[in-house]
Backbone as JSON Lines, residues from 0, in Angstrom:
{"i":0,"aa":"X","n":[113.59,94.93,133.31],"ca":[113.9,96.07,132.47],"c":[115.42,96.24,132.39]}
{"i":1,"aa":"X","n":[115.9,96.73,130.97],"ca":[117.45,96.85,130.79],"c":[117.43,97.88,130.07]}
{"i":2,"aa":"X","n":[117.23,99.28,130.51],"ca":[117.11,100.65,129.65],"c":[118.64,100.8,128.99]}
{"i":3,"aa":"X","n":[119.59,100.66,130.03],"ca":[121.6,100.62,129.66],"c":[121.6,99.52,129.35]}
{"i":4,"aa":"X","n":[121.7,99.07,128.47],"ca":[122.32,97.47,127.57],"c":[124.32,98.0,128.47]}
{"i":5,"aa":"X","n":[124.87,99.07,128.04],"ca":[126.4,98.35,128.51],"c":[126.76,100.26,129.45]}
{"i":6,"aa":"X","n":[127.13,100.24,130.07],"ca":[127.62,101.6,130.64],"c":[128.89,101.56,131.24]}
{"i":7,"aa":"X","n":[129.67,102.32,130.85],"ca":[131.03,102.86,130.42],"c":[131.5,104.0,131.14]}
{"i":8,"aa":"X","n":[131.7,104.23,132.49],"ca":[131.37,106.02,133.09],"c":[130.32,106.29,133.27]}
{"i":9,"aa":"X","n":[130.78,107.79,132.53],"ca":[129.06,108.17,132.2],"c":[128.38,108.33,130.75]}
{"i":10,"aa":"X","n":[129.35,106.95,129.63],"ca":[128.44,106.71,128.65],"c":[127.66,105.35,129.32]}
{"i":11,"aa":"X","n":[126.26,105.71,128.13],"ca":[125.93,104.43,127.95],"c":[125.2,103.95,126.7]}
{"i":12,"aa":"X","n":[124.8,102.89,126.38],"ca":[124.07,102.3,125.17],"c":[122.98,102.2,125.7]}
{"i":13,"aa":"X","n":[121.9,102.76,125.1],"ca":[120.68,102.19,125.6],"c":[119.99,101.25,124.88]}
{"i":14,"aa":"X","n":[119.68,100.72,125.36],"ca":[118.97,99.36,124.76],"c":[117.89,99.94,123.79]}
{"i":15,"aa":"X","n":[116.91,100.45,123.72],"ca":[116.07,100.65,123.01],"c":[116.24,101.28,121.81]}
{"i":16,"aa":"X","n":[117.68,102.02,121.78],"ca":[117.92,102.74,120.59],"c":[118.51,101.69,120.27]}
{"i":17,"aa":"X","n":[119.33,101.04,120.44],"ca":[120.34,100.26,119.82],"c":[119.63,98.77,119.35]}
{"i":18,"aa":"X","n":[118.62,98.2,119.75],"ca":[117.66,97.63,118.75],"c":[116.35,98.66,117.96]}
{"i":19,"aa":"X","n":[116.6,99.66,118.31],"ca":[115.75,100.33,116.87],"c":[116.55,100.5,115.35]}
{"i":20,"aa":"X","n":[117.78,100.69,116.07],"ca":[118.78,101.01,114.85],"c":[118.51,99.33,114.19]}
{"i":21,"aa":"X","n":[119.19,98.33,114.88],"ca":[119.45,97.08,114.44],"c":[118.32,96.65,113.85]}
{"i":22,"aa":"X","n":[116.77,97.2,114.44],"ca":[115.16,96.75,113.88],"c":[115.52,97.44,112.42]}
{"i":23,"aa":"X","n":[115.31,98.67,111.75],"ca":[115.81,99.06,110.66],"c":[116.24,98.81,109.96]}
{"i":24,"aa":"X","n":[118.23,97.99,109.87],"ca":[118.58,98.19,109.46],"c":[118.34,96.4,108.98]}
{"i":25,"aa":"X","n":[117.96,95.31,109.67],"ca":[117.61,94.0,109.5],"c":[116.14,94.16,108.46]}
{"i":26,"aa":"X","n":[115.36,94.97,108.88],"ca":[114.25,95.22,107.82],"c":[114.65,95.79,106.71]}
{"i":27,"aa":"X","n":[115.2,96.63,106.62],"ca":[115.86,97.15,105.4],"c":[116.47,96.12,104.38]}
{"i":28,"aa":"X","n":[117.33,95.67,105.36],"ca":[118.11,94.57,104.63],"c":[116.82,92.95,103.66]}
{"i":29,"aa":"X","n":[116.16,92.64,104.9],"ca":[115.32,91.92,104.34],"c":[114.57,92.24,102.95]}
{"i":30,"aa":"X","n":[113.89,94.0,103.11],"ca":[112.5,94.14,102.07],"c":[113.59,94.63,100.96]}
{"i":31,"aa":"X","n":[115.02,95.17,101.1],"ca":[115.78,95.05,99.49],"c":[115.83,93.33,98.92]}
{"i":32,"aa":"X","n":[115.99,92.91,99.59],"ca":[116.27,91.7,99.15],"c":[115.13,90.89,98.66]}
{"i":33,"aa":"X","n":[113.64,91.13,98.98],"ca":[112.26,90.74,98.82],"c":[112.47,91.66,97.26]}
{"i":34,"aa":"X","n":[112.61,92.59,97.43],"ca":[112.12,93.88,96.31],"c":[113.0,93.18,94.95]}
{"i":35,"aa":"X","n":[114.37,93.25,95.19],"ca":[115.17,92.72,94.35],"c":[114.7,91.39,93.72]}
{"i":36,"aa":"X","n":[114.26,90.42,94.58],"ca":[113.69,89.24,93.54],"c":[112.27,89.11,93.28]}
{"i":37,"aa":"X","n":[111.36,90.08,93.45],"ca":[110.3,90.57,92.89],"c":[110.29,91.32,91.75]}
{"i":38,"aa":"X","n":[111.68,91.95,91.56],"ca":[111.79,93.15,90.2],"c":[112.0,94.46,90.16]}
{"i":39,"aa":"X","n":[111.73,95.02,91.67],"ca":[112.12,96.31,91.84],"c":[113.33,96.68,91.77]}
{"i":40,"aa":"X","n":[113.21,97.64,92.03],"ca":[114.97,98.44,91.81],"c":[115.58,98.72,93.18]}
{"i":41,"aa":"X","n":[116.83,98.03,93.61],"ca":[117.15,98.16,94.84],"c":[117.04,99.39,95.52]}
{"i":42,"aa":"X","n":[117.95,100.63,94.48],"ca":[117.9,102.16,94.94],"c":[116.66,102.54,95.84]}
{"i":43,"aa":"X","n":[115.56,102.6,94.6],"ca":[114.03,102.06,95.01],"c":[113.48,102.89,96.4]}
{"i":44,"aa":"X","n":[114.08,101.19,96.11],"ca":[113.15,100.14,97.8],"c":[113.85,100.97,98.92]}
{"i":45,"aa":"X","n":[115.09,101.32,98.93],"ca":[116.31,101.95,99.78],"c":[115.97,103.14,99.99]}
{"i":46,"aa":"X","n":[115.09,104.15,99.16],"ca":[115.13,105.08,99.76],"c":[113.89,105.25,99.83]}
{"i":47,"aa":"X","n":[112.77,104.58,99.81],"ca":[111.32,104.57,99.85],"c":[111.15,104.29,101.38]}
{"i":48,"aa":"X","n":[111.89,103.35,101.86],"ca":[112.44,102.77,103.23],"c":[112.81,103.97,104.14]}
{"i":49,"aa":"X","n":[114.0,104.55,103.82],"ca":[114.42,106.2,104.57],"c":[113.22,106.88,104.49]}
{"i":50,"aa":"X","n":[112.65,107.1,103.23],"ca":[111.15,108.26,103.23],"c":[110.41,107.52,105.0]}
{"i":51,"aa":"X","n":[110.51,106.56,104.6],"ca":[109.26,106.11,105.53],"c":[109.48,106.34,106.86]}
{"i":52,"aa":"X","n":[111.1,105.54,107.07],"ca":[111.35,105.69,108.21],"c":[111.23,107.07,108.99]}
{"i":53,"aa":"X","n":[111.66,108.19,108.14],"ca":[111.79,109.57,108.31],"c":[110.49,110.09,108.77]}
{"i":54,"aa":"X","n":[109.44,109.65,108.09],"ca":[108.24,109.94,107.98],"c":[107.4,109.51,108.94]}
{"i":55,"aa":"X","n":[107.74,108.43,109.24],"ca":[106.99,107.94,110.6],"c":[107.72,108.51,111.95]}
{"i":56,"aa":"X","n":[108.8,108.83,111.89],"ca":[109.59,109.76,113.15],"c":[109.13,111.05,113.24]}
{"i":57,"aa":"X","n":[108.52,111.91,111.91],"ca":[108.11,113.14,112.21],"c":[106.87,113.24,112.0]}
{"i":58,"aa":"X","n":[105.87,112.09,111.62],"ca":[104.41,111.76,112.2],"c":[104.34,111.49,113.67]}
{"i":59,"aa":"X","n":[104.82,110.82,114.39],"ca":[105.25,110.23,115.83],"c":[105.22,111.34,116.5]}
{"i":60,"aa":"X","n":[106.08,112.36,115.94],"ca":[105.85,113.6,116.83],"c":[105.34,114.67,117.09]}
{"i":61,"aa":"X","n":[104.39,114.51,115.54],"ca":[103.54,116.08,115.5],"c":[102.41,115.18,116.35]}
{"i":62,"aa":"X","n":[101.97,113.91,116.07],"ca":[100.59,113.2,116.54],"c":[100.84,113.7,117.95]}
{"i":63,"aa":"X","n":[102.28,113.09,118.78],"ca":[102.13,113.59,120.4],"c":[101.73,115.19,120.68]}
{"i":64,"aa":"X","n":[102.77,115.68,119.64],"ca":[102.13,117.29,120.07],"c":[100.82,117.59,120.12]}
{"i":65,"aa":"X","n":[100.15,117.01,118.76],"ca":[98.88,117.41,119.38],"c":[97.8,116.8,120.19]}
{"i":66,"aa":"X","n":[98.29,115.36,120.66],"ca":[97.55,114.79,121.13],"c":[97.79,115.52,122.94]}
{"i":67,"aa":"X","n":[99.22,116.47,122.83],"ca":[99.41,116.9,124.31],"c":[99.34,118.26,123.96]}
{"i":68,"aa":"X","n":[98.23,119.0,123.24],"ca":[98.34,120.29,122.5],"c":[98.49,121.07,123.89]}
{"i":69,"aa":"X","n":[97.45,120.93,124.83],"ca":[97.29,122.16,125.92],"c":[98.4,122.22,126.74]}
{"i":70,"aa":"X","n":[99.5,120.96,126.81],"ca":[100.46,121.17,127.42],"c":[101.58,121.99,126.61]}
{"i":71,"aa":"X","n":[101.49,121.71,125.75],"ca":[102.43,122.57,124.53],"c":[102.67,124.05,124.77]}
{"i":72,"aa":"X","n":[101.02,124.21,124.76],"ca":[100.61,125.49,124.88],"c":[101.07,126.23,125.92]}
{"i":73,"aa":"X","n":[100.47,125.58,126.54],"ca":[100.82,125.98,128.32],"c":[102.28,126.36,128.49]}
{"i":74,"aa":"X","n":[103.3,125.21,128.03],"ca":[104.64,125.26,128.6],"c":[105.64,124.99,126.8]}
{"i":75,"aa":"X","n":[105.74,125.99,126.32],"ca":[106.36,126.15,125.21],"c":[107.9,125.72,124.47]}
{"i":76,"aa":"X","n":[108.72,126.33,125.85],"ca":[109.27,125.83,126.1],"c":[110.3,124.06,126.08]}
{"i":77,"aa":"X","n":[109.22,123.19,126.06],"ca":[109.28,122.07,125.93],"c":[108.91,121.51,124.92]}
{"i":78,"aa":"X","n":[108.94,122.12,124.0],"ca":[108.73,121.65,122.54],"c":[110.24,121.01,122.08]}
{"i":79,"aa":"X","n":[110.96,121.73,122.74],"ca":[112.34,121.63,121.92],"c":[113.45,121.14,123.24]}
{"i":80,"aa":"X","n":[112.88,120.5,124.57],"ca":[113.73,120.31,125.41],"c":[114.52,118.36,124.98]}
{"i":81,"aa":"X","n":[115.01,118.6,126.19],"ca":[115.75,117.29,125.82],"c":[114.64,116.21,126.39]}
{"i":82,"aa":"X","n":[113.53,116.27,126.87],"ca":[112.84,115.05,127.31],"c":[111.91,115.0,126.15]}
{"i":83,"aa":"X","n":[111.8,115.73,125.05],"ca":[110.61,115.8,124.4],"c":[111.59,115.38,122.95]}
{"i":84,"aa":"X","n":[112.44,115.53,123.1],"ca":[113.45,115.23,121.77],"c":[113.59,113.53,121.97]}
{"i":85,"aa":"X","n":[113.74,113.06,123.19],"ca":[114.27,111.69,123.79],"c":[112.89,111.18,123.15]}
{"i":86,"aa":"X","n":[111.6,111.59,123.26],"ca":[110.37,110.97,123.54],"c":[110.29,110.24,122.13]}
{"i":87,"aa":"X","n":[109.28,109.3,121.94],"ca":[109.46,108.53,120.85],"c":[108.17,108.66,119.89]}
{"i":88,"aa":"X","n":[106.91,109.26,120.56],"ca":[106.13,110.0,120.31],"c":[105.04,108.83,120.1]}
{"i":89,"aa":"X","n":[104.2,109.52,119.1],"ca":[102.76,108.38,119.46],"c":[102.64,107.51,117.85]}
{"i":90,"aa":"X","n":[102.62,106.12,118.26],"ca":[102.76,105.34,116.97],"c":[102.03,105.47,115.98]}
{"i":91,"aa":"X","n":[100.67,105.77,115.82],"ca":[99.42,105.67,114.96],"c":[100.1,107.36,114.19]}
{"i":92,"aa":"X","n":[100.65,107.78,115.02],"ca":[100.93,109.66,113.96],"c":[101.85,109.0,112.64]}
{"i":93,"aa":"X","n":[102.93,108.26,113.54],"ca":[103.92,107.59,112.27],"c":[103.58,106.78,111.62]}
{"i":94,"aa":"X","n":[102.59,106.28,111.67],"ca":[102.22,105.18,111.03],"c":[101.87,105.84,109.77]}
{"i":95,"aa":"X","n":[100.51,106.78,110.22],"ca":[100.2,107.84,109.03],"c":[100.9,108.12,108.4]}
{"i":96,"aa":"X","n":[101.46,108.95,108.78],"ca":[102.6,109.9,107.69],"c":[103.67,108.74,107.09]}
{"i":97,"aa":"X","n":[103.89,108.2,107.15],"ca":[104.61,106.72,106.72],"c":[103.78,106.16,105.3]}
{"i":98,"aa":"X","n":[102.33,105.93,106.25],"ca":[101.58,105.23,104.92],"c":[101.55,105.92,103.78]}
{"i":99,"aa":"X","n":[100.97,107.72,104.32],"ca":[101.23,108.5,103.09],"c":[102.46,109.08,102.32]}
{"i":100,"aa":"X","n":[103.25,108.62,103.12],"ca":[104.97,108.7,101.65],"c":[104.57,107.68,101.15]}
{"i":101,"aa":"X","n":[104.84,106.73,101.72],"ca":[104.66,105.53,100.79],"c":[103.7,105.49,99.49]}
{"i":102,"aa":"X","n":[102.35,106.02,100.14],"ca":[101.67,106.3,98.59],"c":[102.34,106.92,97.64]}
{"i":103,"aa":"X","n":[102.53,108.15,98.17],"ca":[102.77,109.14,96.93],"c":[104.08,108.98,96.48]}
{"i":104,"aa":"X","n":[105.22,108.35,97.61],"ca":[106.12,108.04,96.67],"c":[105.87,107.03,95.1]}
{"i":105,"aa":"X","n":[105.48,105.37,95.7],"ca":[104.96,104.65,94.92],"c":[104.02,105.48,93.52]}
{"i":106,"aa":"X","n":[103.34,106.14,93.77],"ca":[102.54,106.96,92.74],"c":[103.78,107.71,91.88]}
{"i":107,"aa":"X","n":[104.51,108.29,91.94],"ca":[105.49,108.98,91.7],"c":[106.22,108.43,90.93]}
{"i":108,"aa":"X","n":[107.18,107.52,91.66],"ca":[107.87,106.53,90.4],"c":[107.3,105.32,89.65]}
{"i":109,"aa":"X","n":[106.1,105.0,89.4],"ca":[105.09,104.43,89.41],"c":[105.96,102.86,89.57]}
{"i":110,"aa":"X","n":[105.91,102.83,90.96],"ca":[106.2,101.55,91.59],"c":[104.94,100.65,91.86]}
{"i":111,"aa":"X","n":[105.0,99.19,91.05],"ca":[103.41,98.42,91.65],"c":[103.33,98.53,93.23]}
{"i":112,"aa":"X","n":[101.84,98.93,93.32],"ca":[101.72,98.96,95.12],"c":[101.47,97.51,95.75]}
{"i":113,"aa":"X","n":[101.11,96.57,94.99],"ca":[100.73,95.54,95.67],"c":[102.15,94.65,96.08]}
{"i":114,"aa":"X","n":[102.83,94.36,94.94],"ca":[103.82,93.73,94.81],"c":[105.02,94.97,95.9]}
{"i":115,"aa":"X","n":[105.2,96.23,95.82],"ca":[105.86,96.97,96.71],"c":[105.46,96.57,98.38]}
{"i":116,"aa":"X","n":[104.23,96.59,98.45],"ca":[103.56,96.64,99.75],"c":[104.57,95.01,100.34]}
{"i":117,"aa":"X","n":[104.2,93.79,98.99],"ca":[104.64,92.27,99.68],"c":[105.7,92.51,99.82]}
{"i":118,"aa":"X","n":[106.56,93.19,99.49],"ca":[108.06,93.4,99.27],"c":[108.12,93.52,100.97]}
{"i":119,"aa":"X","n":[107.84,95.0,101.09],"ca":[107.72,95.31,102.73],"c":[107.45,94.62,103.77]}
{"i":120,"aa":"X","n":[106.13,94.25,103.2],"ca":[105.36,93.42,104.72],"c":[106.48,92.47,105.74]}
{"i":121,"aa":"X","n":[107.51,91.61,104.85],"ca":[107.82,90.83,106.4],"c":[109.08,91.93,106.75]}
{"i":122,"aa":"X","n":[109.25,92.72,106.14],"ca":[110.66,93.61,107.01],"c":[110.11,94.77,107.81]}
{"i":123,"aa":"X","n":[109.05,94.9,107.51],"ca":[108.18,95.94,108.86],"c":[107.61,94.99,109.76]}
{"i":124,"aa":"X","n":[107.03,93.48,109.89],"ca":[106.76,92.93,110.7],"c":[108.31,92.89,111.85]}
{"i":125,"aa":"X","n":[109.39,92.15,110.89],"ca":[110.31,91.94,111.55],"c":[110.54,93.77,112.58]}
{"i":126,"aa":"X","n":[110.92,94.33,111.74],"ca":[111.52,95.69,112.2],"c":[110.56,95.71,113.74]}
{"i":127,"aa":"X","n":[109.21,95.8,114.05],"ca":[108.34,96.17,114.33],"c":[108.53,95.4,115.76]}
{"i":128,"aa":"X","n":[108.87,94.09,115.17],"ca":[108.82,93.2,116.4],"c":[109.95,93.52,116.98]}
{"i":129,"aa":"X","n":[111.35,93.65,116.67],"ca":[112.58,93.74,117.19],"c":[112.43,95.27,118.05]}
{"i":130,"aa":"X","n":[111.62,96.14,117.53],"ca":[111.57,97.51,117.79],"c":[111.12,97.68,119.68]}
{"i":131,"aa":"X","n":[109.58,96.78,119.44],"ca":[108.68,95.92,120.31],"c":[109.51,95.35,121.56]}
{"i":132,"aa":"X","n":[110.75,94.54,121.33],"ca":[111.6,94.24,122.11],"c":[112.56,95.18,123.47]}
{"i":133,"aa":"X","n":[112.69,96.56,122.18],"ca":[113.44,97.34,122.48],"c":[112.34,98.46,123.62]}
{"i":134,"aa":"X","n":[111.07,98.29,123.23],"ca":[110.74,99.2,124.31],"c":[110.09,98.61,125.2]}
{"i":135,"aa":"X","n":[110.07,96.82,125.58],"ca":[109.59,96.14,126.1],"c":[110.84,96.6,127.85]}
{"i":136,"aa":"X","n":[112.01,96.48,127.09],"ca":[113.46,96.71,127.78],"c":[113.39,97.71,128.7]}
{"i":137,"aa":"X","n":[112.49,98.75,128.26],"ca":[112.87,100.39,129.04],"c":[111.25,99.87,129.88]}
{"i":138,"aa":"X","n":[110.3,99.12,129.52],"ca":[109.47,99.36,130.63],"c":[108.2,100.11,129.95]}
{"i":139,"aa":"X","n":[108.38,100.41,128.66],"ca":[107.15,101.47,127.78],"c":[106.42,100.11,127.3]}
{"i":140,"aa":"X","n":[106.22,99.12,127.11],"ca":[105.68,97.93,126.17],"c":[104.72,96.93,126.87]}
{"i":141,"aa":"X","n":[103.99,97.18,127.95],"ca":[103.42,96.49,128.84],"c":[102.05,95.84,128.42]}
């Protein structure tokens, strides 16, 4: 396990954020570039990408809340502390709320879903795997 990739004092980099950022921003980079020679519109793809990403960070965390409702309840408090802000929350919530921007964005600007979806697929594999790496590092990925 390498949770501090580099520590400086009392900064440090943590490994897991710092390949989530890099998982992102390599997927990003990939599915504009898929999208672009498929026909889409770079803008697009660029901010259909942010929806998602956004969307799966605040699916991630309502799913933990309620999947830890009675503790919530119990201790209120910790909704808003710093271990629950750090937490990365539960994947299947983000996944959801992810899939459903994605619909309704796609519906919206009437972007093809099939050809959008191929666009995506290898820059969420990639993202996913690099991500995978990153929490393999802290010891969460077993």
């Amino acid at each position: 396990m390498l949770p501090k990739l580099i520590t400086i004092g009392s900064f440090f980099l943590p490994t897991y954020g710092l390949l989530t950022a890099l998982a992102f921003l390599l997927a990003l980079w990939v599915t504009v570039r898929l999208g672009k020679r498929t026909g889409l519109e770079g803008e697009r793809v660029t901010n259909l990408a942010i929806y998602c990403a956004l969307a799966g960070m605040a699916g991630a965390k309502i799913a933990m809340f309620l999947f830890d409702w009675s503790y919530y309840v119990a201790h209120p408090g910790e909704l808003f502390s710093i271990t629950t802000l750090q937490a990365a929350g539960v994947f299947q919530g983000g996944l959801a709320l992810a899939i459903l921007t994605a619909y309704l964005y796609t519906r919206h600007f009437h972007m093809p879903g099939l050809i959008t979806a191929d666009a995506f697929a290898p820059g969420i594999a990639l993202g996913h795997a690099i991500g995978r790496l990153g929490c393999f590092s802290v010891g969460g990925c077993s």
